[in-house]
N, C-alpha and C positions, 0 to 999 in steps of 0.2 A: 418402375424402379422399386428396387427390394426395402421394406422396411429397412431402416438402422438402427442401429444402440444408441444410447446417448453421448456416447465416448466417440462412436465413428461419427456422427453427425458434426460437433464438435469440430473433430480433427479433419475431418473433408471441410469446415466452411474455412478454417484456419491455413488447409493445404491449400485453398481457392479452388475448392471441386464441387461438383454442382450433388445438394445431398438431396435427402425426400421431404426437407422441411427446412424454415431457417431456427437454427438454434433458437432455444430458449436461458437466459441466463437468470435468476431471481435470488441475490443472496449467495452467489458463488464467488464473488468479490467482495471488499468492505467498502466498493462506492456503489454497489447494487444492494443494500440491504435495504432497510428501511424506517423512519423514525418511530417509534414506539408508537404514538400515537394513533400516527395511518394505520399501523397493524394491527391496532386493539378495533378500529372502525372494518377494515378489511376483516376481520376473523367474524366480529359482527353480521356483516355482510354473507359472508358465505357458510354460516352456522357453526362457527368450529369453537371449540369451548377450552382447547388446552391455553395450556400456560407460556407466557412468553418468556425467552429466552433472550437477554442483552449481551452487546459484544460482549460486554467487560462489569464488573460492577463501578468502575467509573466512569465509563459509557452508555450509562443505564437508558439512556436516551435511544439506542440504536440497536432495534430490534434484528435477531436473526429468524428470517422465515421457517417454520419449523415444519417437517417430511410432511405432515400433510398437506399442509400450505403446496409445498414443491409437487407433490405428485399430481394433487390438485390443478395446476397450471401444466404438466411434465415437464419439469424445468431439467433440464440435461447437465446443470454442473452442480457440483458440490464443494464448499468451501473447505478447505483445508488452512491453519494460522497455526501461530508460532506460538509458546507460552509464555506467560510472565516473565519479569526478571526478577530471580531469586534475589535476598539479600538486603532487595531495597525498599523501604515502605514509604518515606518519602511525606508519612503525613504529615500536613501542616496544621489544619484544623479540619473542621467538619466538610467544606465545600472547598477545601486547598489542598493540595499536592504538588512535590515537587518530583518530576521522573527522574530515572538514572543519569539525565544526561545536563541534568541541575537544571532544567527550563520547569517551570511553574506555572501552575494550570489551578483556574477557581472555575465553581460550577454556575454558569447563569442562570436566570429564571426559565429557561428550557429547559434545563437538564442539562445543554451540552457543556462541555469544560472546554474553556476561551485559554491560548495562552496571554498570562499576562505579567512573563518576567522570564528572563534569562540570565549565563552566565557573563556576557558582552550585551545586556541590554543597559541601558539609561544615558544613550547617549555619550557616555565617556568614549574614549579613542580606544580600543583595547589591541594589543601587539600581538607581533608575531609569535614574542617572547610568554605571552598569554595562552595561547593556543596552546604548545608544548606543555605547557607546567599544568593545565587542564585535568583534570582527575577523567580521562574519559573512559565509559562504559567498557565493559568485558566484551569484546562476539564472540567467546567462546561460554559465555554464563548459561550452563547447564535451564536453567528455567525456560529458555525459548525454545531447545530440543527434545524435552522428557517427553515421552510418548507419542514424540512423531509421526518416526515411524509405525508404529504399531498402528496407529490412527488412519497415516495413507493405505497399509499394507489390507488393513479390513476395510476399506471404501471399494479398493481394487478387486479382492476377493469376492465378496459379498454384492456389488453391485453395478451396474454398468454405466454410470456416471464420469463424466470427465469430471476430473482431479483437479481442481488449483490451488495452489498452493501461491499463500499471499505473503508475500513481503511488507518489512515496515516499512513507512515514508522514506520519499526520495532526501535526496541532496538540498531540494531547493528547500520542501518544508522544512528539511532541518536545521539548517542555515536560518530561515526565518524564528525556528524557535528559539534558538540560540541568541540571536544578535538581536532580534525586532523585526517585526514587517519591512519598515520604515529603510532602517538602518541597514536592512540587507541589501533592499535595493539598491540603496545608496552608495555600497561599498562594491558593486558591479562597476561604477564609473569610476571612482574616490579612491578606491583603495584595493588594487587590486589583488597585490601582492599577498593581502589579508584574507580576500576572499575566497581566491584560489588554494591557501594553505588549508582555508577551513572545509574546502567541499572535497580536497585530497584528503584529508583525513576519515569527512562521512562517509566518503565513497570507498575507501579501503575498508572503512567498519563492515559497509553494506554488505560488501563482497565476501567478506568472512563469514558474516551471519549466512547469506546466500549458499558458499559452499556447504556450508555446515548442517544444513537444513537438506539440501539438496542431497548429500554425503547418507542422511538420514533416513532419506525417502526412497532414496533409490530410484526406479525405475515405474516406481508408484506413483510420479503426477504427470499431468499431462499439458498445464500452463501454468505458466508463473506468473504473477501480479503484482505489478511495480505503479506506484502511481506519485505523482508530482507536479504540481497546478503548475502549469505555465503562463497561464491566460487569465483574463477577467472577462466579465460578460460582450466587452464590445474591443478587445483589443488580446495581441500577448501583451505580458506584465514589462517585457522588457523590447528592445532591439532585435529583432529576429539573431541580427549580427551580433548582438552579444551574447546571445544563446550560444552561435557558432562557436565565438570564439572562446567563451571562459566557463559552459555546462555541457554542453553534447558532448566533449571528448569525456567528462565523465560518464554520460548516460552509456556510451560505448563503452565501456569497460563493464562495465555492470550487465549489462546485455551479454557482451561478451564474454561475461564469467559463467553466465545461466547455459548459455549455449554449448558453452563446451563440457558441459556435462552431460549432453546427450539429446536425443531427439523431441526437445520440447520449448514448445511456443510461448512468445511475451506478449501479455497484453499491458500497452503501456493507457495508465489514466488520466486524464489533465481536463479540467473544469475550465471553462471559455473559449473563447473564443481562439483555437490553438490550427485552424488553416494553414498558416503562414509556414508553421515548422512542419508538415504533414511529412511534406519528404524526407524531411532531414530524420525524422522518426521510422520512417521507413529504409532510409541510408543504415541506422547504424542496428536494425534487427528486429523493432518489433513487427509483429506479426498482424495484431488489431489494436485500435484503438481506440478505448473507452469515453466516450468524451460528455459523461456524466455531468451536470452542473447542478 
């Protein structure tokens, strides 16, 4: 068999065709990257002296593997993300933050940032009449698209790398940021009417951010990366059946909005133990399944 590019390799494991190797992915998603940490011991290990690169400067915790690292392994994908949200700063104090979407994040003694507040957290009952009157986020705010394109358009040109292009949190995390761990769950059985209003509304934000990213890329990526814990280490989080009945018809829409933008692959993410729904993720479009923990 003929050598391949990193992009056909990719898209032959993705088409289910048999390629010259099995992909390598290192850092082409934001659940493949890796903790700051491990990478400052890994760069150790393998003599390499550059500087580290973190998602975000509030994710300073979570190292992005940097081209030497990657050629080093020949990892075949390359991360492609969205940018900031302009507008909002959102500081609260030195180790607190509150994002656009009012959910409130402090830094723990790792580094990582915990949520630990929302706009429907603490328990009270919050309505339906809450949701609406909600100050929610722009997906058209310029800060997630500025240089997108330009960004897929030189990975394309310049190198033979499959393209992904990452999406922010699903429906569930968000839902969980918003309301509580606890209380989301909770409002799966309790209060449905509530919870289904709030994941129509994540899920239509997604989908706009989604076209609009997609709208920007063009014909420049080649997966797209949606990810949303379903599972815990020895179970799903919930009833398979309540998945069916009150989240997969969103996960399908969202799928379905990626897709009809043209010839490119989902890979959906979800940490535990997520067997149960395997098909039902294969029912409504993705193509692989990350099952990172």
């Amino acid at each position: 068999m003929r050598s391949m590019s990193h992009r056909e390799r990719v898209r032959a494991a993705l088409d289910r065709r048999e390629g010259d190797r099995v992909p390598i992915d290192f850092g082409g998603t934001y659940a493949t990257i890796i903790h700051r940490s491990a990478y400052e011991r890994l760069k150790t290990h393998l003599g390499l002296e550059h500087g580290t690169t973190t998602l975000s400067e509030r994710l300073g915790s979570l190292a992005i593997p940097d081209e030497a690292v990657q050629r080093r392994f020949d990892v075949d994908t390359r991360c492609l993300g969205l940018g900031g949200y302009e507008g909002h700063d959102g500081e609260i104090d030195r180790n607190t933050f509150m994002d656009e979407w009012g959910s409130t994040w402090r830094k723990a003694e790792d580094g990582h940032y915990l949520n630990v507040d929302g706009p429907f957290f603490d328990g009270r009952k919050p309505s339906l009449a809450d949701l609406e009157t909600h100050p929610w986020p722009d997906p058209d705010n310029p800060g997630h698209y500025r240089g997108l394109g330009e960004r897929a358009r030189a990975l394309r040109e310049d190198t033979d790398f499959a393209i992904v292009l990452n999406m922010p949190v699903g429906i569930v995390h968000r839902g969980q940021f918003l309301r509580g761990f606890a209380d989301w769950l909770k409002d799966l059985y309790k209060d449905r009417a509530f919870i289904r209003r709030m994941m129509e509304i994540a899920t239509d934000h997604w989908i706009r951010v989604a076209v609009n990213a997609l709208d920007a890329v063009g014909d420049d990526v080649d997966v797209v990366y949606l990810g949303d814990d379903l599972a815990i280490q020895s179970s799903t989080l919930f009833d398979p059946e309540i998945y069916r009945q009150l989240i997969k018809p969103h996960h399908r829409r969202m799928i379905a909005a990626i897709k009809a933008r043209g010839d490119i692959k989902v890979v959906f993410h979800s940490c535990g133990a997520v067997s149960p729904l395997i098909d039902d993720l294969i029912e409504i479009g993705s193509d692989a399944i990350n099952p990172g923990q």
